[in-house]
PQR file of N, CA, C, O and H, with PARSE charges and radii, in Angstrom:
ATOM      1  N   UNK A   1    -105.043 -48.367   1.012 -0.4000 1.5000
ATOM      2  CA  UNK A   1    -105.567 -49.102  -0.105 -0.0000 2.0000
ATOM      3  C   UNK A   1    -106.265 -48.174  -1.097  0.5500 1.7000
ATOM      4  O   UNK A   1    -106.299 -48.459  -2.294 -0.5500 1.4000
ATOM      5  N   UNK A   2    -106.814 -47.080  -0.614 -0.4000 1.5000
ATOM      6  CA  UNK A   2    -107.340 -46.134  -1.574 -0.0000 2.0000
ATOM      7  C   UNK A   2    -106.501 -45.845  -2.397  0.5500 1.7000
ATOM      8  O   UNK A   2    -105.494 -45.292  -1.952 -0.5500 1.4000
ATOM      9  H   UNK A   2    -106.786 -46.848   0.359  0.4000 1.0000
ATOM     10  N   UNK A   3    -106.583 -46.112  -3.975 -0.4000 1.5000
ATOM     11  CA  UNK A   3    -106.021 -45.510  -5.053 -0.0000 2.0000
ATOM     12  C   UNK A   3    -106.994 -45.022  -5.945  0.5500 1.7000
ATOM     13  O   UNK A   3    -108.159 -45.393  -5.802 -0.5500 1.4000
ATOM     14  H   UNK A   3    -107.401 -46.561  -4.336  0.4000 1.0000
ATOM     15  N   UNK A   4    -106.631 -44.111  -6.999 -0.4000 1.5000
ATOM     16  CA  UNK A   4    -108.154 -43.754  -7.772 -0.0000 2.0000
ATOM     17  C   UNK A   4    -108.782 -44.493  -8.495  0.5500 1.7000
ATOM     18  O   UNK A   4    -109.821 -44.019  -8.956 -0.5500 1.4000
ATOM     19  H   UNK A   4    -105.684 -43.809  -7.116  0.4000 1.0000
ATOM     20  N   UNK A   5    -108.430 -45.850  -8.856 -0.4000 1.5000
ATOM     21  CA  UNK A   5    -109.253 -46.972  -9.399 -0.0000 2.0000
ATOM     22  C   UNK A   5    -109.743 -47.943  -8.573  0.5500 1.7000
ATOM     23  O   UNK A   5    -109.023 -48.331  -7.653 -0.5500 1.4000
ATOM     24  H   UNK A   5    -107.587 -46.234  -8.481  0.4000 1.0000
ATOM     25  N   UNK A   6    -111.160 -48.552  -8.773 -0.4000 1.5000
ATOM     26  CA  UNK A   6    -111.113 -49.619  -7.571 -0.0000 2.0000
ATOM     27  C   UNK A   6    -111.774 -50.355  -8.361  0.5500 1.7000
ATOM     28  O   UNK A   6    -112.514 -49.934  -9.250 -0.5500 1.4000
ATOM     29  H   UNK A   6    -111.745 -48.238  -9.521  0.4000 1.0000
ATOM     30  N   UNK A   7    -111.434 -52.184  -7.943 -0.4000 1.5000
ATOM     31  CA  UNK A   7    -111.997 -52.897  -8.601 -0.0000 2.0000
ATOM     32  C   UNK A   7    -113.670 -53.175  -8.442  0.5500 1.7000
ATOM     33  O   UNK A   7    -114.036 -52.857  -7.310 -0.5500 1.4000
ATOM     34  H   UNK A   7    -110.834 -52.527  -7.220  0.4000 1.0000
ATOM     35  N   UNK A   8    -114.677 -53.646  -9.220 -0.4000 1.5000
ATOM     36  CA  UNK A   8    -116.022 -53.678  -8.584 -0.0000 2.0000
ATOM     37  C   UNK A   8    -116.227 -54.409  -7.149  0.5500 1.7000
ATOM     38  O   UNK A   8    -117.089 -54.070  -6.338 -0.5500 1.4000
ATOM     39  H   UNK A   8    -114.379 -53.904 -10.139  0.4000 1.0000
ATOM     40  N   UNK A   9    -114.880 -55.940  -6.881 -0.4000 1.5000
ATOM     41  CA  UNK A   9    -114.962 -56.570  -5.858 -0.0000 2.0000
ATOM     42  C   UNK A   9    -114.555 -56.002  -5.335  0.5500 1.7000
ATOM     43  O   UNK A   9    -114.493 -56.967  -4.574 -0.5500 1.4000
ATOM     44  H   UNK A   9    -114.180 -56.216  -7.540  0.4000 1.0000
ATOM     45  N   UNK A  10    -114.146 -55.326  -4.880 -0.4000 1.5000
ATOM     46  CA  UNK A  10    -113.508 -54.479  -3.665 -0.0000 2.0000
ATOM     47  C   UNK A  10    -114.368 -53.272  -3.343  0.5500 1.7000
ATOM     48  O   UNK A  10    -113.650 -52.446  -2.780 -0.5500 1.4000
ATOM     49  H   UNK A  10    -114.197 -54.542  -5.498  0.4000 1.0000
ATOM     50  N   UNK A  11    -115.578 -52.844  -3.466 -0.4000 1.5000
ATOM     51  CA  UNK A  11    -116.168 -52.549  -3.176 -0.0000 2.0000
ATOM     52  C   UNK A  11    -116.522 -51.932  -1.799  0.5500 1.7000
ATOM     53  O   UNK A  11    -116.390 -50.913  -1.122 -0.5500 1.4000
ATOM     54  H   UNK A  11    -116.161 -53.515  -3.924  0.4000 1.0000
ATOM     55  N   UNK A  12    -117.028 -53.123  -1.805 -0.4000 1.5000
ATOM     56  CA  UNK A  12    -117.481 -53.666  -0.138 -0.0000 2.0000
ATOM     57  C   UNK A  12    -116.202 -52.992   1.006  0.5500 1.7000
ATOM     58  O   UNK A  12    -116.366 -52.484   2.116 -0.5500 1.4000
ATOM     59  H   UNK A  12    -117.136 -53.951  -2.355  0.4000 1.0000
ATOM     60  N   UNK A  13    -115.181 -53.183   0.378 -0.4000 1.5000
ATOM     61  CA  UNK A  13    -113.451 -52.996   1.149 -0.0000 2.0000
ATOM     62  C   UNK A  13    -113.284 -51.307   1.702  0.5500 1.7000
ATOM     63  O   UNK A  13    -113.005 -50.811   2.794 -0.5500 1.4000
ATOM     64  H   UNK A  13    -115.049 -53.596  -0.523  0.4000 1.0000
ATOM     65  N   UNK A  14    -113.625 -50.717   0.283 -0.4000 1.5000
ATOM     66  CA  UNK A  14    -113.289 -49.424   0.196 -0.0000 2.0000
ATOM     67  C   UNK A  14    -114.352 -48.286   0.955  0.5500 1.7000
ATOM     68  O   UNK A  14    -114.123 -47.181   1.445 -0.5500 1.4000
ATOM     69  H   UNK A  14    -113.852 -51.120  -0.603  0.4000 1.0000
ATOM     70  N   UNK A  15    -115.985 -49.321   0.774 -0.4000 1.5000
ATOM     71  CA  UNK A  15    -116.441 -48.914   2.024 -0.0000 2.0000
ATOM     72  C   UNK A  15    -116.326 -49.063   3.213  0.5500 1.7000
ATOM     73  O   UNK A  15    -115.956 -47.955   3.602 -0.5500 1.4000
ATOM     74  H   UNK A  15    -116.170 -50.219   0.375  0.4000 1.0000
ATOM     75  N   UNK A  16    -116.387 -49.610   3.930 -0.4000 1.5000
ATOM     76  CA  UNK A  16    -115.854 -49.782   5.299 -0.0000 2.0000
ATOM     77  C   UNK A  16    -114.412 -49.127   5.586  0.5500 1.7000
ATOM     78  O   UNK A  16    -114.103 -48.853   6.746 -0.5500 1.4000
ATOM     79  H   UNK A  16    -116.687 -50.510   3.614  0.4000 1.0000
ATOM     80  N   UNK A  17    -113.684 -48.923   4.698 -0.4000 1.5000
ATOM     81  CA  UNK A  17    -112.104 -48.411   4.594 -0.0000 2.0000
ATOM     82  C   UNK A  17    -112.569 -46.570   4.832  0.5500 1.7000
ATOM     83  O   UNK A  17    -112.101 -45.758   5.630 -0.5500 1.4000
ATOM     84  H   UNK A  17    -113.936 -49.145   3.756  0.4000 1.0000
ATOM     85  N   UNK A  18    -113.096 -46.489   4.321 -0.4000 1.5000
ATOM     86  CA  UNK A  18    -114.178 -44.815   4.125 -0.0000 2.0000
ATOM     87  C   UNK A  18    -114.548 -44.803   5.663  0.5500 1.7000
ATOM     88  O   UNK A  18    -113.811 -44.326   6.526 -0.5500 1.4000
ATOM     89  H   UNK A  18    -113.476 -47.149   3.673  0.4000 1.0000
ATOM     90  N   UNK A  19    -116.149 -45.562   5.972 -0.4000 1.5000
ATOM     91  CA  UNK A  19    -116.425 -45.315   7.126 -0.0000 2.0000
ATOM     92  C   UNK A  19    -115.281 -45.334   8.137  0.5500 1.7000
ATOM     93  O   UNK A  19    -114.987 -44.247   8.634 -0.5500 1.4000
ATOM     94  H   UNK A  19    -116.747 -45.949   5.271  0.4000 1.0000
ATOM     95  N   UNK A  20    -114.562 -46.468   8.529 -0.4000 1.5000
ATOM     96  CA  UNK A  20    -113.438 -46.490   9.233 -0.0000 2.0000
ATOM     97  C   UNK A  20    -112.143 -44.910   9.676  0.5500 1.7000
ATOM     98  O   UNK A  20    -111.626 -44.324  10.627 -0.5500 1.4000
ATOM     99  H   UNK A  20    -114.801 -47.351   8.125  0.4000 1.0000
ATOM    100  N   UNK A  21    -112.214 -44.917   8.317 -0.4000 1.5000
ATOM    101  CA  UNK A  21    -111.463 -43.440   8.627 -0.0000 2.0000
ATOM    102  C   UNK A  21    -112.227 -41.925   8.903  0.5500 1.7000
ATOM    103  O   UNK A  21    -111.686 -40.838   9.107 -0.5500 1.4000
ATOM    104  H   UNK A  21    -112.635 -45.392   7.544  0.4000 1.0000
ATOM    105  N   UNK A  22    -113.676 -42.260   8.833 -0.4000 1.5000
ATOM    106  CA  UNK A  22    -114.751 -40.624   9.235 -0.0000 2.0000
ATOM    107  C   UNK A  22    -114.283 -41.265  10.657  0.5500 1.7000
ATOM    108  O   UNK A  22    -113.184 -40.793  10.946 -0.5500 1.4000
ATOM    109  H   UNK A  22    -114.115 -43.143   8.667  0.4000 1.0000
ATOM    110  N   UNK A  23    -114.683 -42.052  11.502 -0.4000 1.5000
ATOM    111  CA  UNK A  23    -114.589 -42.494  12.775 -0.0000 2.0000
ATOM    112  C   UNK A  23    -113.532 -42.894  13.401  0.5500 1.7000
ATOM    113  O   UNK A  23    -113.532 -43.281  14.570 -0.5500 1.4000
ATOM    114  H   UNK A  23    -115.576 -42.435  11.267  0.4000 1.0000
ATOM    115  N   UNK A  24    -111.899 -42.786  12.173 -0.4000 1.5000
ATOM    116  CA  UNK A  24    -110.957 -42.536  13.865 -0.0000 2.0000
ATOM    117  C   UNK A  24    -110.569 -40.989  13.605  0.5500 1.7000
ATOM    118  O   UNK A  24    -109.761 -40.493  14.390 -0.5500 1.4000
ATOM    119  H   UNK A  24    -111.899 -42.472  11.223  0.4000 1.0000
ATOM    120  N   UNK A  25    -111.066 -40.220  12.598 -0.4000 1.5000
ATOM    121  CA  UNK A  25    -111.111 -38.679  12.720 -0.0000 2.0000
ATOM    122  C   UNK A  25    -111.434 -38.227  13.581  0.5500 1.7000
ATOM    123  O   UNK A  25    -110.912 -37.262  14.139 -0.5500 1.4000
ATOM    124  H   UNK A  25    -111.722 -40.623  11.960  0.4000 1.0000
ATOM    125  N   UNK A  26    -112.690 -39.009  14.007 -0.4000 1.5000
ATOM    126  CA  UNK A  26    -113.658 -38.138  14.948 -0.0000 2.0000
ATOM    127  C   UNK A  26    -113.572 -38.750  16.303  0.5500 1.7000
ATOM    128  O   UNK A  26    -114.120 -38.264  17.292 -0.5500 1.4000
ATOM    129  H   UNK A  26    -113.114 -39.793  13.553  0.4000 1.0000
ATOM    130  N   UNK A  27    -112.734 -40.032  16.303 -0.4000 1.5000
ATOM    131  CA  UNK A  27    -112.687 -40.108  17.921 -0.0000 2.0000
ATOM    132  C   UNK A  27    -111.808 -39.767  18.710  0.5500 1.7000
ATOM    133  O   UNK A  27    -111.954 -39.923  19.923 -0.5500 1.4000
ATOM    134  H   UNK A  27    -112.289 -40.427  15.500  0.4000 1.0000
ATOM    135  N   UNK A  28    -110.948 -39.345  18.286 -0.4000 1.5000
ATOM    136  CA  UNK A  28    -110.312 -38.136  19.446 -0.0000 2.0000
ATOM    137  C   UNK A  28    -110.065 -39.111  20.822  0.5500 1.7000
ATOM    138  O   UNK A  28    -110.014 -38.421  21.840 -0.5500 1.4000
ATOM    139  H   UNK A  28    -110.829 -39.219  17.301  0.4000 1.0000
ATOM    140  N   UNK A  29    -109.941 -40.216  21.007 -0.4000 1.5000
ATOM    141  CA  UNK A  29    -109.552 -41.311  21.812 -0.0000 2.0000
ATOM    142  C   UNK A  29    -110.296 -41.264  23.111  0.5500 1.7000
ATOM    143  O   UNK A  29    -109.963 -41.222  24.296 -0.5500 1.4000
ATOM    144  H   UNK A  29    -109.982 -40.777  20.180  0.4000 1.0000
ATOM    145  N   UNK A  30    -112.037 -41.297  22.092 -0.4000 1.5000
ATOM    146  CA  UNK A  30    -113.268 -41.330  23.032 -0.0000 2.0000
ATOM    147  C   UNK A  30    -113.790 -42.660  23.498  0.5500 1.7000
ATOM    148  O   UNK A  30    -114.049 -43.492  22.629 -0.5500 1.4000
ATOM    149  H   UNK A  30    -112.307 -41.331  21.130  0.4000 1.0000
ATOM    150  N   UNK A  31    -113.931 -42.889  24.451 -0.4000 1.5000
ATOM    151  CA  UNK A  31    -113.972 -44.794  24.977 -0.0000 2.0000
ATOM    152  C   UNK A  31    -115.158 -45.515  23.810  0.5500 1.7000
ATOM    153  O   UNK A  31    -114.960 -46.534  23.149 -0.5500 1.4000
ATOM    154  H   UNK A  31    -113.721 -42.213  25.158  0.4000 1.0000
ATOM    155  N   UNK A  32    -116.241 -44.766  23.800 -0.4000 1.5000
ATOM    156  CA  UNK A  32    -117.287 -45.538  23.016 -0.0000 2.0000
ATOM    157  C   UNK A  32    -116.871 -45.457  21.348  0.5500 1.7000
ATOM    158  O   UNK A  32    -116.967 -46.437  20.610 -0.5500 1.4000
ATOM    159  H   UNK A  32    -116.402 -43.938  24.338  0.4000 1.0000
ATOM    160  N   UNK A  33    -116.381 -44.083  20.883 -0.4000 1.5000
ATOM    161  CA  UNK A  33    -115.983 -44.272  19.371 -0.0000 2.0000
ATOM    162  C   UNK A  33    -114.823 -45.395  19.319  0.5500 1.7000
ATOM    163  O   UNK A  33    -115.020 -46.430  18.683 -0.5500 1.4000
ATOM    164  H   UNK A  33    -116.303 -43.287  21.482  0.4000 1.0000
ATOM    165  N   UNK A  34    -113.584 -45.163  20.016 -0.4000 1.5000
ATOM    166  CA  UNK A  34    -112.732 -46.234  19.896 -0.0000 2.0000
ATOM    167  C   UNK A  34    -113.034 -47.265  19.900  0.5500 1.7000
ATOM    168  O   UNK A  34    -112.510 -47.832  18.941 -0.5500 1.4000
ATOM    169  H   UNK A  34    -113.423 -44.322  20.533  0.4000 1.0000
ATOM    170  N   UNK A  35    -113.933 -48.240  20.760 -0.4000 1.5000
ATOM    171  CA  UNK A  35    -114.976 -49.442  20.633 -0.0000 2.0000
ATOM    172  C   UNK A  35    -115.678 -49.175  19.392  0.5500 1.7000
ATOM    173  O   UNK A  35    -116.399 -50.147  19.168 -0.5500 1.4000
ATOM    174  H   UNK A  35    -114.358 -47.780  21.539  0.4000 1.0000
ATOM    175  N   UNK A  36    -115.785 -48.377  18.568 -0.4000 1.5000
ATOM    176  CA  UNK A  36    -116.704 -49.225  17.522 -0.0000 2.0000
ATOM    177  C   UNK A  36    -115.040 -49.117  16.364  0.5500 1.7000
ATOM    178  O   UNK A  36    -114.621 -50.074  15.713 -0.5500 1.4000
ATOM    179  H   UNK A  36    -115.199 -47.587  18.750  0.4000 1.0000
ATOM    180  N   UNK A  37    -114.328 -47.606  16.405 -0.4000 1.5000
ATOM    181  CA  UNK A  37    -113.281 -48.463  15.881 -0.0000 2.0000
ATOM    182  C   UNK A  37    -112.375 -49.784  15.593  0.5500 1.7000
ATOM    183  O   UNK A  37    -111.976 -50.256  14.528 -0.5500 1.4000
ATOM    184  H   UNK A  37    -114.668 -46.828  16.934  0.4000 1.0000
ATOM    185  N   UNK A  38    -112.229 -50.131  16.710 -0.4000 1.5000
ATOM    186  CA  UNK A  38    -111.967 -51.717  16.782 -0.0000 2.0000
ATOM    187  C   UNK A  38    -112.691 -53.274  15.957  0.5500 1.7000
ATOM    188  O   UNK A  38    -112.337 -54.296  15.369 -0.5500 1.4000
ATOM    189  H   UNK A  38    -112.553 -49.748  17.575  0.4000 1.0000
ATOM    190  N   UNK A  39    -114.173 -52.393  16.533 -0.4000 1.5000
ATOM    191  CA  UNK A  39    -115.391 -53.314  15.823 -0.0000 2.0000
ATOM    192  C   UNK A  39    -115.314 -53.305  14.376  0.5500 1.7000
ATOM    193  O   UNK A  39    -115.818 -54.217  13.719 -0.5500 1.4000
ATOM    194  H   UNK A  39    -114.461 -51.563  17.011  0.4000 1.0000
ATOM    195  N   UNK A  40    -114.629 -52.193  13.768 -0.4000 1.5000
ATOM    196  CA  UNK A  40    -115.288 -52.010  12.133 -0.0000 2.0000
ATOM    197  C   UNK A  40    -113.326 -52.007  11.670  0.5500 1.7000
ATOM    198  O   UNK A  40    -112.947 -51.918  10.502 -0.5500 1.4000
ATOM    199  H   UNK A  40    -114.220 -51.452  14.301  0.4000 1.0000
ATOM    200  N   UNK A  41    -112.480 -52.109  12.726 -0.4000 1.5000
ATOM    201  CA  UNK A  41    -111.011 -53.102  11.868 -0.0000 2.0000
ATOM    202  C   UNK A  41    -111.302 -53.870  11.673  0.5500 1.7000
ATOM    203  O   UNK A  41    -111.284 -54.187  10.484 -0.5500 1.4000
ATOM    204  H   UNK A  41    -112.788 -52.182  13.675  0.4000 1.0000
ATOM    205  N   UNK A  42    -111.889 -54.960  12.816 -0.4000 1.5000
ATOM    206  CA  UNK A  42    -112.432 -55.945  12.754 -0.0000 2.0000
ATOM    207  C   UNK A  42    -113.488 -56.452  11.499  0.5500 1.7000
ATOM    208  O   UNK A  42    -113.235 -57.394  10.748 -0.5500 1.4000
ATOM    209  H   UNK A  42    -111.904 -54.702  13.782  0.4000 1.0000
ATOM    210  N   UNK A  43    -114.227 -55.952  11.468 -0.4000 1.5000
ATOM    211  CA  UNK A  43    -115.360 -56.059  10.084 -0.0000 2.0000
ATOM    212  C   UNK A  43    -114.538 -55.879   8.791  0.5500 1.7000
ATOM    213  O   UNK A  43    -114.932 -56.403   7.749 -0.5500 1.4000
ATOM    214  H   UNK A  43    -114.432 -55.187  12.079  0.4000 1.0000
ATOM    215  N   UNK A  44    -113.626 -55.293   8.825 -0.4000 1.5000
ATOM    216  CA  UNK A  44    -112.535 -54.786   7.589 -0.0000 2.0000
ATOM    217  C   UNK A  44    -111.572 -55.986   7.431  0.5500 1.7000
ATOM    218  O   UNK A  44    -111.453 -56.547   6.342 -0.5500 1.4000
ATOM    219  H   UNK A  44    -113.305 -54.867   9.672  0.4000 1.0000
ATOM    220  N   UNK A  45    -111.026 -56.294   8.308 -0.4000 1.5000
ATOM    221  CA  UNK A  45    -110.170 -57.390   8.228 -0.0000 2.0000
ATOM    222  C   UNK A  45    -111.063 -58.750   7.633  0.5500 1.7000
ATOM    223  O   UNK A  45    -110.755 -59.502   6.709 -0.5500 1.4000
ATOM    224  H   UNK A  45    -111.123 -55.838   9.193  0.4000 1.0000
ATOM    225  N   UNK A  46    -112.326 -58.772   8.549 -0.4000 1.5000
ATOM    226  CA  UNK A  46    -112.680 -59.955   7.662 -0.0000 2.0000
ATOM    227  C   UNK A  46    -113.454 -60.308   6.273  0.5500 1.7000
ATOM    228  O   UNK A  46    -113.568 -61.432   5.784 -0.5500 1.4000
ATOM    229  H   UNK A  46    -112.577 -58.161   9.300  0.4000 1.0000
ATOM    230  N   UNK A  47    -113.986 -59.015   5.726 -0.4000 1.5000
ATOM    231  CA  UNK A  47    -114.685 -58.659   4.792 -0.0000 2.0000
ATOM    232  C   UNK A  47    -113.269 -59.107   3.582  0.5500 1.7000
ATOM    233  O   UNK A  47    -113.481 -59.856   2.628 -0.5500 1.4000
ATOM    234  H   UNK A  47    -113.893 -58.102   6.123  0.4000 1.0000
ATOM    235  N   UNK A  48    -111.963 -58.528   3.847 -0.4000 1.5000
ATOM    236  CA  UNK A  48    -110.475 -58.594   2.902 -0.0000 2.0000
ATOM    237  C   UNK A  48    -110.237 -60.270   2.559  0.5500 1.7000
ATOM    238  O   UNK A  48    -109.817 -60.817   1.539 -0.5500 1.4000
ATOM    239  H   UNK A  48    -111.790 -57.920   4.622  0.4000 1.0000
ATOM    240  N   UNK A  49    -110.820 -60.976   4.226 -0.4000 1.5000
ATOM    241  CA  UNK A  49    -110.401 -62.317   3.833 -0.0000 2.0000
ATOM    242  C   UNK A  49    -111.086 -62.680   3.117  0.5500 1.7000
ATOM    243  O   UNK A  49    -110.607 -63.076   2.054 -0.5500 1.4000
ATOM    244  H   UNK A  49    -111.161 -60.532   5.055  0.4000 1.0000
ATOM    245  N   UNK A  50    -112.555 -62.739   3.312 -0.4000 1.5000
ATOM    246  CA  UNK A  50    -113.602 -62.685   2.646 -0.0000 2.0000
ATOM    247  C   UNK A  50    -113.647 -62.583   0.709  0.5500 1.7000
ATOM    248  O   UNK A  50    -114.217 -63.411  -0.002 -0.5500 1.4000
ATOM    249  H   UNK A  50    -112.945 -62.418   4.175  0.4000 1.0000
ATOM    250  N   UNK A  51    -113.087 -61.676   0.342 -0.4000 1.5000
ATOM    251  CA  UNK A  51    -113.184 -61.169  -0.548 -0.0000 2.0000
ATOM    252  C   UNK A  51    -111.902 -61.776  -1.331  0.5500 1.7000
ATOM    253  O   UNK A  51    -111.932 -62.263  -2.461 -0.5500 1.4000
ATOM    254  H   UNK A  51    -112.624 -61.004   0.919  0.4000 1.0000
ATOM    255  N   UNK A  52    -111.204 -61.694  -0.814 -0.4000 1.5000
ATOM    256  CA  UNK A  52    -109.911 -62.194  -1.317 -0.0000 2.0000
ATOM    257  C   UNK A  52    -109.309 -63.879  -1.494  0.5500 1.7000
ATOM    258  O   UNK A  52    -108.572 -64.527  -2.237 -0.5500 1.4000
ATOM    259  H   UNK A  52    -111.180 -61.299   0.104  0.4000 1.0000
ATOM    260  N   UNK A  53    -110.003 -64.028  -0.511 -0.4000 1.5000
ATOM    261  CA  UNK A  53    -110.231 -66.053  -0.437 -0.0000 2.0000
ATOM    262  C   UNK A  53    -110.703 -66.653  -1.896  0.5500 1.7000
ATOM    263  O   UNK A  53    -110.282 -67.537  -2.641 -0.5500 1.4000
ATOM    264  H   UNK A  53    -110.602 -63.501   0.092  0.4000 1.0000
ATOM    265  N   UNK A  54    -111.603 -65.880  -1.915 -0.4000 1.5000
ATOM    266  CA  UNK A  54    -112.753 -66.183  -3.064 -0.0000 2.0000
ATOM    267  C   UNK A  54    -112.171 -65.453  -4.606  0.5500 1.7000
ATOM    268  O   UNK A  54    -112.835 -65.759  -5.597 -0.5500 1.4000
ATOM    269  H   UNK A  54    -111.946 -65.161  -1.309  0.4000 1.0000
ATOM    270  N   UNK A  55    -111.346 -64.808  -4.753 -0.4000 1.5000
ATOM    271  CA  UNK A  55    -111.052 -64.393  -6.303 -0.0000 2.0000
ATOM    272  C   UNK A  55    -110.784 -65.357  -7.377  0.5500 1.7000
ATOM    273  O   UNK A  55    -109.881 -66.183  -7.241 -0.5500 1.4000
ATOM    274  H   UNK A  55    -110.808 -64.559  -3.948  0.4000 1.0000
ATOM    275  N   UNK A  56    -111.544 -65.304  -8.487 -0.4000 1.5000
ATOM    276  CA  UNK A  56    -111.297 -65.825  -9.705 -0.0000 2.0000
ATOM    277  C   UNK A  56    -109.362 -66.038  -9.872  0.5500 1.7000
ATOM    278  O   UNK A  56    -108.367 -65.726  -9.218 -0.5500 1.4000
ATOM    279  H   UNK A  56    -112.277 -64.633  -8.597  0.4000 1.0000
ATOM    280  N   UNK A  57    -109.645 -66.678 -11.028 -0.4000 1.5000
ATOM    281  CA  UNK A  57    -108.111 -66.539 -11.747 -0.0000 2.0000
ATOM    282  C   UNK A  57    -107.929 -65.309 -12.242  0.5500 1.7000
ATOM    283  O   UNK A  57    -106.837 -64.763 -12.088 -0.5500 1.4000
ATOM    284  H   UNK A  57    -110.454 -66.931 -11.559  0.4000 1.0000
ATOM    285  N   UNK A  58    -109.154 -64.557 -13.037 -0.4000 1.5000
ATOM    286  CA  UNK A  58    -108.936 -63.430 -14.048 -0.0000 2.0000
ATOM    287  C   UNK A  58    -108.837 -62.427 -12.537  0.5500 1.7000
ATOM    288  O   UNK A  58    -108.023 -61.561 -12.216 -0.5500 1.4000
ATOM    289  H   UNK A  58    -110.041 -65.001 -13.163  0.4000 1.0000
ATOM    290  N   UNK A  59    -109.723 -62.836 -12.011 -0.4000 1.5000
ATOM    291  CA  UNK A  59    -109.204 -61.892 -10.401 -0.0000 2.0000
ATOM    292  C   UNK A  59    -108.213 -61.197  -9.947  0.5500 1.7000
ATOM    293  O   UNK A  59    -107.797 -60.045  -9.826 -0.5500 1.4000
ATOM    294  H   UNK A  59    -110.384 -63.540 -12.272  0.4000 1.0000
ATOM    295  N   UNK A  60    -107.916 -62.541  -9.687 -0.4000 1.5000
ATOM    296  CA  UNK A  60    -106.383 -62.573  -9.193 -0.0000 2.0000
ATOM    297  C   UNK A  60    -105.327 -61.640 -10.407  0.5500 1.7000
ATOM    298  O   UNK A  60    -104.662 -60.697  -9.978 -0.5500 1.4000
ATOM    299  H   UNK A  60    -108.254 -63.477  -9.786  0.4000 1.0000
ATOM    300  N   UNK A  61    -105.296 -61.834 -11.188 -0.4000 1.5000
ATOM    301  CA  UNK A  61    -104.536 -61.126 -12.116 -0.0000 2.0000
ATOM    302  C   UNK A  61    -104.631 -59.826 -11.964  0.5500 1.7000
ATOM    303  O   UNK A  61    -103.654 -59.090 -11.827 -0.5500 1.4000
ATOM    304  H   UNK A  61    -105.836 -62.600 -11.537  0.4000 1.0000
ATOM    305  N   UNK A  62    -106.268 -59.310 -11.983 -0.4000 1.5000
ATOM    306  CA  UNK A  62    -106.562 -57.723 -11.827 -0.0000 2.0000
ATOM    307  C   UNK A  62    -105.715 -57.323 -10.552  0.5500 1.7000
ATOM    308  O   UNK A  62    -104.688 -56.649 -10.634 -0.5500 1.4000
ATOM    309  H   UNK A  62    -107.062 -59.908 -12.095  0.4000 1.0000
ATOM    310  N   UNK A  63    -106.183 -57.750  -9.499 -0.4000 1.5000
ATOM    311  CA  UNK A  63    -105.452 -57.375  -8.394 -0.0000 2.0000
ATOM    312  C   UNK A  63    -104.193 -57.083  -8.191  0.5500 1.7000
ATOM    313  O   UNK A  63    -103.728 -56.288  -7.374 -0.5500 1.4000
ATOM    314  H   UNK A  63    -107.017 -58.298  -9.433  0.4000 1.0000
ATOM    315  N   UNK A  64    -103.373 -58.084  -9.346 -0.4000 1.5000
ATOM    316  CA  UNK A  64    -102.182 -57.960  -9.389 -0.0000 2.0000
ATOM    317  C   UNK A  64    -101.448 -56.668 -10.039  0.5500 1.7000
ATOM    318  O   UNK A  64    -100.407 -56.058  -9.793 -0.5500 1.4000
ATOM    319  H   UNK A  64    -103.751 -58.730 -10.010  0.4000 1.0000
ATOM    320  N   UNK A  65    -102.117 -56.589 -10.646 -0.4000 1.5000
ATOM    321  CA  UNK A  65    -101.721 -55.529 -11.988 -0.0000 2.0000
ATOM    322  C   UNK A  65    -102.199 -53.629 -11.163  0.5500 1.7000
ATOM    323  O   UNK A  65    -101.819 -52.480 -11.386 -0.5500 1.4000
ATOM    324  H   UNK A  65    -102.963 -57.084 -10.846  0.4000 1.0000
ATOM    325  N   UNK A  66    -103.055 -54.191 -10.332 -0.4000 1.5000
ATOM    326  CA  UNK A  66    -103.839 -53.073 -10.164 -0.0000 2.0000
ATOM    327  C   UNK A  66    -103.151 -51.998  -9.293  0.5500 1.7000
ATOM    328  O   UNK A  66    -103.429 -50.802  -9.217 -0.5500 1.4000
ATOM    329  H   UNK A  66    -103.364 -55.124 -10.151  0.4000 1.0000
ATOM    330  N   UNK A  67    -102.054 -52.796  -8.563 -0.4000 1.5000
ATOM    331  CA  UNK A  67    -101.106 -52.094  -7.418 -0.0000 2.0000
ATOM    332  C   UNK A  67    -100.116 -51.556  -7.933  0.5500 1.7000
ATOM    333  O   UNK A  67     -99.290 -50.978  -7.227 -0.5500 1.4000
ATOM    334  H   UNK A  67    -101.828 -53.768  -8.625  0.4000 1.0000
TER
END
């Protein structure tokens, strides 16, 4: 999803998208990092529904255009 523009709502997305990827760099398929990996797909996945449920009309358009 990282491209060099991001919308202001998506925000929230692109962080967790950030943290998410320092931490499957670094877990090296370590039992406790992989558990919080999971935890923060999880937080990612629902933050997208989240965010995306809820878009305006003019929203929706940006989004569209933006890909």
């Amino acid at each position: 999803m990282s491209s060099g523009y991001q919308l202001p709502f998506e925000k929230s997305i692109y962080e967790i998208e950030s943290r998410l990827a320092e931490l499957e760099k670094a877990s090296n398929g370590q039992f406790g990092v992989s558990e919080l990996v999971r935890k923060v797909r999880r937080e990612l996945d629902e933050e997208k529904r989240k965010v995306y449920m809820n878009l305006t009309a003019y929203q929706t358009v940006l989004v569209a255009r933006h890909s």
